[in-house]
C-alpha positions in Angstrom: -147.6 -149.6 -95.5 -145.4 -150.7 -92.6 -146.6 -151.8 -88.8 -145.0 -151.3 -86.0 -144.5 -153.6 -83.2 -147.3 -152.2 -80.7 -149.6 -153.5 -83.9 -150.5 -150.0 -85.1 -150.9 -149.7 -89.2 -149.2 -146.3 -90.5 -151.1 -145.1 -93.7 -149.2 -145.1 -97.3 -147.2 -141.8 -98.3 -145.6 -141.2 -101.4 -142.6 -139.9 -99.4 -140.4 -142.5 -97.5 -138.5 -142.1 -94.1 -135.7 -144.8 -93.9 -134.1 -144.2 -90.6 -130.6 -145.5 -89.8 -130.2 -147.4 -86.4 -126.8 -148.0 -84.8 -125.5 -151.7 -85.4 -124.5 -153.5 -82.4 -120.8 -153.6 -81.7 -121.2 -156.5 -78.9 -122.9 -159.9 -79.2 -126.6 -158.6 -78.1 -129.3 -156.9 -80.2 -131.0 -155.8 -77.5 -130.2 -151.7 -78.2 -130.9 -152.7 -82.0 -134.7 -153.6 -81.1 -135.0 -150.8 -78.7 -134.1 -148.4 -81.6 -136.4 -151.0 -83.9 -139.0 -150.6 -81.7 -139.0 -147.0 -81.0 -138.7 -145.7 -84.3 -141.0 -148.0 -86.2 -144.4 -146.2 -85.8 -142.7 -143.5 -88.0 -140.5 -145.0 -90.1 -140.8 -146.6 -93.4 -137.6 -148.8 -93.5 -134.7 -149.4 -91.6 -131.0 -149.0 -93.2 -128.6 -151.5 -91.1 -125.0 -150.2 -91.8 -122.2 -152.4 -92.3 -119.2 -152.4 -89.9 -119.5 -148.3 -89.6 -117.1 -145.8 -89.2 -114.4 -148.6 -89.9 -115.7 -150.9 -86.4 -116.7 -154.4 -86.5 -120.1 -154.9 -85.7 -122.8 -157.9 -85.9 -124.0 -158.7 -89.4 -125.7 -156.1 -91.1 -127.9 -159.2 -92.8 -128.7 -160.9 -89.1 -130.0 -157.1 -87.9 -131.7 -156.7 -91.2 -133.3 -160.0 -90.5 -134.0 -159.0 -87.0 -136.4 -155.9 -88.6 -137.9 -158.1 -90.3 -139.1 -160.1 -87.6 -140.1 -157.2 -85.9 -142.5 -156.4 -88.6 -140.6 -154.2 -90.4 -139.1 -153.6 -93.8 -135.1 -153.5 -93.9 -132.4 -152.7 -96.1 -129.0 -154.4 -95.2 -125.6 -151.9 -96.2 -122.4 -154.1 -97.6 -119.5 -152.6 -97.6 -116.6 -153.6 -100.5 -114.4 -153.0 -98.2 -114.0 -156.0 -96.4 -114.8 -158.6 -98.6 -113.5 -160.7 -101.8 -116.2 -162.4 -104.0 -116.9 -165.6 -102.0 -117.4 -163.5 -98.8 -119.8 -161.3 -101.3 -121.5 -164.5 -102.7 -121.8 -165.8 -98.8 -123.8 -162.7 -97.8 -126.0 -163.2 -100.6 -127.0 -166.6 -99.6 -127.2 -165.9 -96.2 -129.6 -162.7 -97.0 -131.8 -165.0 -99.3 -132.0 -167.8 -96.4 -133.2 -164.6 -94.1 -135.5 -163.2 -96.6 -133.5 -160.4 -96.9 -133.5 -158.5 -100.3 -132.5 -155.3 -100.8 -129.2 -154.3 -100.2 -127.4 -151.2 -100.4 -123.8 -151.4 -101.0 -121.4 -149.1 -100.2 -117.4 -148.7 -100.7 -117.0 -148.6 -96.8 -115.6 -146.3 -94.5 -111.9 -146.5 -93.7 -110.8 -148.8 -91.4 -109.8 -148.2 -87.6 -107.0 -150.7 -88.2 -105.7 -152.6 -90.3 -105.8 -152.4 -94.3 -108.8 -152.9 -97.2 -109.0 -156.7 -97.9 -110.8 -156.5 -100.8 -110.4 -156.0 -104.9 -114.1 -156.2 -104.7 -116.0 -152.7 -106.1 -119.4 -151.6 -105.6 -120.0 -152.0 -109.2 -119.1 -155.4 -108.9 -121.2 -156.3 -106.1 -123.9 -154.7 -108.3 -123.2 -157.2 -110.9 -122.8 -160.0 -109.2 -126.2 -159.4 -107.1 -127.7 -159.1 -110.4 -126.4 -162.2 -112.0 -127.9 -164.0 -108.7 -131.2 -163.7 -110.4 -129.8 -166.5 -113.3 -128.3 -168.5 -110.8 -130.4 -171.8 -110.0 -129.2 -171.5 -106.6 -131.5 -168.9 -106.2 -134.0 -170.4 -107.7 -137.6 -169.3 -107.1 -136.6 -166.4 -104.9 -137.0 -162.7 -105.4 -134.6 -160.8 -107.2 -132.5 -159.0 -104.6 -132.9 -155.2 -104.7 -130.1 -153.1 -105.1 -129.2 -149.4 -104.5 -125.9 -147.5 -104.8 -124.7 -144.4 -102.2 -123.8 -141.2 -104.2 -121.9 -137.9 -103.5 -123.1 -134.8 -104.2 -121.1 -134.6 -107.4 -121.6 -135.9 -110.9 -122.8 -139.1 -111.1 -121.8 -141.8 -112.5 -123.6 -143.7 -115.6 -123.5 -146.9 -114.0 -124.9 -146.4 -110.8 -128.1 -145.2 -113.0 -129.0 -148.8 -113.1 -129.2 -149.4 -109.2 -133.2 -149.6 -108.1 -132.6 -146.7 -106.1 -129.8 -144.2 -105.2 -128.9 -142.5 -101.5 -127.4 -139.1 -101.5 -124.7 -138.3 -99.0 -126.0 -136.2 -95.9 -126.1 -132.7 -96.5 -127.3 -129.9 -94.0 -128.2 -127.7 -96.9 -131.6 -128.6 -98.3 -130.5 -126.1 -101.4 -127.8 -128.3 -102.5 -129.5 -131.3 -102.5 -132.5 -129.9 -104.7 -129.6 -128.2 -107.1 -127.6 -132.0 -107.3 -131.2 -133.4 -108.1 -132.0 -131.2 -110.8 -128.7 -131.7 -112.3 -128.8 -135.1 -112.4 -132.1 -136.3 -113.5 -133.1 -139.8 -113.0 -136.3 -142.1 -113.0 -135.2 -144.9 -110.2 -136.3 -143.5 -106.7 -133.8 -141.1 -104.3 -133.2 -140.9 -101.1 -132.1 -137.2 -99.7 -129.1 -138.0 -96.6 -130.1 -136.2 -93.7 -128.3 -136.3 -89.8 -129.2 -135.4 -86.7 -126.4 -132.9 -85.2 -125.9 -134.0 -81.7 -123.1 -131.6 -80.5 -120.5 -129.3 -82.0 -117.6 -131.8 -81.7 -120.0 -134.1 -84.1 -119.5 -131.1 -86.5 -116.2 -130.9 -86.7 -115.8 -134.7 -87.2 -118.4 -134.8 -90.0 -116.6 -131.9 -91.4 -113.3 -133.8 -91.7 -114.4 -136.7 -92.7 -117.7 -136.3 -95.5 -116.4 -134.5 -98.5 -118.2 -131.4 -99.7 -120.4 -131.7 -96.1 -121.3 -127.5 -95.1 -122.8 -127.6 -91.6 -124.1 -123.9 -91.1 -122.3 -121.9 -88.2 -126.1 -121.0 -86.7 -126.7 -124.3 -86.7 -123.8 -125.6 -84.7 -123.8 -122.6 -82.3 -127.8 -123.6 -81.9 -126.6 -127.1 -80.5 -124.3 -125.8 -78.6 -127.0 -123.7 -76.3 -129.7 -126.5 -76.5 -128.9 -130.3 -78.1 -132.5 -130.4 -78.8 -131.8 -128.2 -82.2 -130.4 -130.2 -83.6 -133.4 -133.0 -83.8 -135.5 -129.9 -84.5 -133.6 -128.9 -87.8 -133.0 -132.5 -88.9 -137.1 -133.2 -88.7 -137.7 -129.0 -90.3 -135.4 -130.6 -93.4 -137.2 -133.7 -93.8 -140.2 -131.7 -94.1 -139.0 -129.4 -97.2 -137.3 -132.1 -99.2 -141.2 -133.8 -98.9 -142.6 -130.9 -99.4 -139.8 -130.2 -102.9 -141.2 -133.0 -104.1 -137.8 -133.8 -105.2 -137.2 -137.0 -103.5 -138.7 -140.0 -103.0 -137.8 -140.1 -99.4 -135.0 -139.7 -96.9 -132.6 -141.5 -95.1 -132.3 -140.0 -91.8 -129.4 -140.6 -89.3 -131.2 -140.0 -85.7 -127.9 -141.0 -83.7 -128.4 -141.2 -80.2 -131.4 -139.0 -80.6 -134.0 -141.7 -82.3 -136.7 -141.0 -79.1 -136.6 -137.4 -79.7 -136.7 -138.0 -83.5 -139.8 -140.7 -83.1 -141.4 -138.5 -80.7 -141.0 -135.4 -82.9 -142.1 -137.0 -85.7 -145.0 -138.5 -83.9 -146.5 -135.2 -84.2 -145.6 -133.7 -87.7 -146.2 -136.9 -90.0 
């Protein structure tokens, strides 16, 4: 059970709703706790990504922090991308200084310039987040909770042993409930779902996510009235609940999380 920052309790559900909020790309967190603020009588948990779509942006640990301190419950996304195994093993003290424990890592998006400056894997960050629990430096702290991101393809056997697993945004609640039921797994999973904003979104998403199918109707619906697209974001977090499939979602409001907190103000 989470509470919000106004003080009001939200009462426990099986099915989670981890919203993504947009990292700050200038020293201030002040649009950070707005979106913190806003979406927390709704929301579960917060994912904080890590230097997205390839810019640099603060800390995803210092946001995740900030949730925290907002009364909230945070998950911090590292990226492989940009770090070798002492920046890696520098995040992980800094989370446990913050209190912050569960991570989940990513490979990272590609860069806006510049090249990767890491021969650090997800797999590895994996491992060495586990082997954190035998160090004595990290003595009498939680173990640090760890998930893994995963297409809508087979997956692999050792991202089976993350705590919990995040599938890629899809628009098609079909092909997420046909990837579950192919790939069968105890550890909780989160369903990707994202607001559409606008039809230039759409055609971004589509050249960038692998395998992503945005319907036509859809996009032509967003188009005539931006509002559909928080509409059909919210009406598929409602089936994959209702599948009983998943053990949440992770849900990418955008620049739409008022619509999305007021929406959900009423459905939830």
């Amino acid at each position: 059970m989470q509470e919000s920052t106004a003080g009001r309790e939200r009462p426990a559900r099986g099915f989670e709703l981890i919203c993504e909020i947009e990292p700050p790309t200038r020293p201030d967190l002040t649009h950070a706790r707005h979106q913190i603020g806003v979406l927390s009588p709704v929301t579960d948990a917060f994912l904080i990504p890590d230097n997205h779509i390839g810019r640099a942006t603060v800390s995803s640990i210092a946001v995740a922090h900030e949730v925290q301190t907002m009364g909230g419950r945070s998950i911090a996304c590292v990226n492989s991308r940009d770090r070798n195994l002492l920046g890696f093993r520098r995040d992980l003290l800094t989370a446990a200084a913050y209190g912050v424990e569960e991570f989940l890592f990513v490979h990272g998006d590609k860069p806006t310039a510049g090249n990767r400056t890491s021969d650090l894997t997800v797999r590895a960050m994996m491992d060495e987040a586990r082997a954190a629990s035998e160090d004595p430096v990290f003595a009498d702290m939680p173990a640090f909770r760890v998930g893994a991101a995963a297409g809508l393809r087979p997956l692999l056997a050792w991202k089976r042993a993350a705590d919990f697993l995040f599938v890629q945004v899809s628009y098609s609640v079909d092909a997420l409930l046909r990837w579950r039921d192919a790939h069968p797994v105890e550890l909780p999973v989160y369903a990707g779902v994202m607001v559409l904003a606008s039809a230039g979104m759409a055609r971004r998403l589509a050249a960038t996510i692998p395998d992503i199918d945005i319907p036509d109707d859809l996009v032509e619906a967003v188009e005539r009235d931006q509002a559909a697209g928080v509409e059909a974001a919210c009406d598929q977090v409602l089936r994959l609940r209702d599948s009983g499939a998943f053990a949440g979602v992770h849900l990418v409001p955008v620049s739409r999380y008022r619509q999305v907190a007021t929406r959900f103000e009423d459905l939830l």
